[in-house]
VEXDREN-2710 file (C-alpha; in Angstrom, 1 decimal):
% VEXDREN-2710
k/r/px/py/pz
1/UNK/13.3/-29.4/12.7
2/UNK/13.9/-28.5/9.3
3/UNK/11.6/-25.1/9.8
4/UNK/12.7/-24.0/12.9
5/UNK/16.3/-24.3/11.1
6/UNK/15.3/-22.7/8.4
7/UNK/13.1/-20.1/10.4
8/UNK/16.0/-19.1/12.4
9/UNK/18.3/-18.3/9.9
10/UNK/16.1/-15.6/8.6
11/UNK/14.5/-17.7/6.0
12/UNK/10.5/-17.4/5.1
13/UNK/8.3/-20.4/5.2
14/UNK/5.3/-20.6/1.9
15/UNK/2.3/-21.8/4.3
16/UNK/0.6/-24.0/1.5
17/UNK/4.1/-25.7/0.8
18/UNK/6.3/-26.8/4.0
19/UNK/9.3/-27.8/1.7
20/UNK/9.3/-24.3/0.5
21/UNK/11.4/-21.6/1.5
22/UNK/12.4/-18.4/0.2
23/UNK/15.1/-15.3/1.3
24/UNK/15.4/-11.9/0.0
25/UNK/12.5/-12.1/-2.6
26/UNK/8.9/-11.0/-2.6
27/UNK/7.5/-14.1/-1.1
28/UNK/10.0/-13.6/1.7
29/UNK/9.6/-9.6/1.7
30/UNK/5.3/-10.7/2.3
31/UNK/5.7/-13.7/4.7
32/UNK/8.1/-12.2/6.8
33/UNK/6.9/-8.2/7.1
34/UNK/9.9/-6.8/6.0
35/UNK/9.2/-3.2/3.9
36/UNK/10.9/-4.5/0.5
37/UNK/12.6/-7.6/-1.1
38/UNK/16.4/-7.4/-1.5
39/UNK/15.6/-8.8/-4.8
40/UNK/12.6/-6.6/-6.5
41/UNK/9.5/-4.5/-4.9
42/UNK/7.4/-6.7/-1.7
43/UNK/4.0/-6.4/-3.1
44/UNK/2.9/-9.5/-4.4
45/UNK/2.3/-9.7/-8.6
46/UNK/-1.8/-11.4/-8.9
47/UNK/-3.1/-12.8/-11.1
48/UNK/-5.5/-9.9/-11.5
49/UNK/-2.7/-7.2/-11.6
50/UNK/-1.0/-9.4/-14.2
51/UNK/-4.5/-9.3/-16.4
52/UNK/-4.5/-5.6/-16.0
53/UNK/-1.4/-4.8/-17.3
54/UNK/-2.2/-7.1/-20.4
55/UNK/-5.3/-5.2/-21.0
56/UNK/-3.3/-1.9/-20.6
57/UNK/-5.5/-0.9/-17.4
58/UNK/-3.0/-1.1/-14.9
END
């Protein structure tokens, strides 16, 4: 009940986590398709990009 709630009231749904659920940020922006967040770019931050920037390759 609680997803479809959720779901329908434009909120995203974190597979791995079914308590967690997100609006207007990247996870939302990814989850849901949408071409940016409301709240910062859509493209997910990795681990690896995080690494790059660090290293000053990215």
């Amino acid at each position: 009940m609680l997803y479809h709630a959720m779901r329908g009231a434009g909120f995203s749904n974190l597979p791995s986590e079914w308590w967690h659920y997100d609006f207007g940020n990247q996870l939302w922006a990814h989850y849901g398709g949408h071409p940016q967040a409301h709240f910062g770019p859509a493209q997910l931050d990795t681990i690896e990009e995080r690494w790059k920037r660090q290293l000053g390759d990215g």
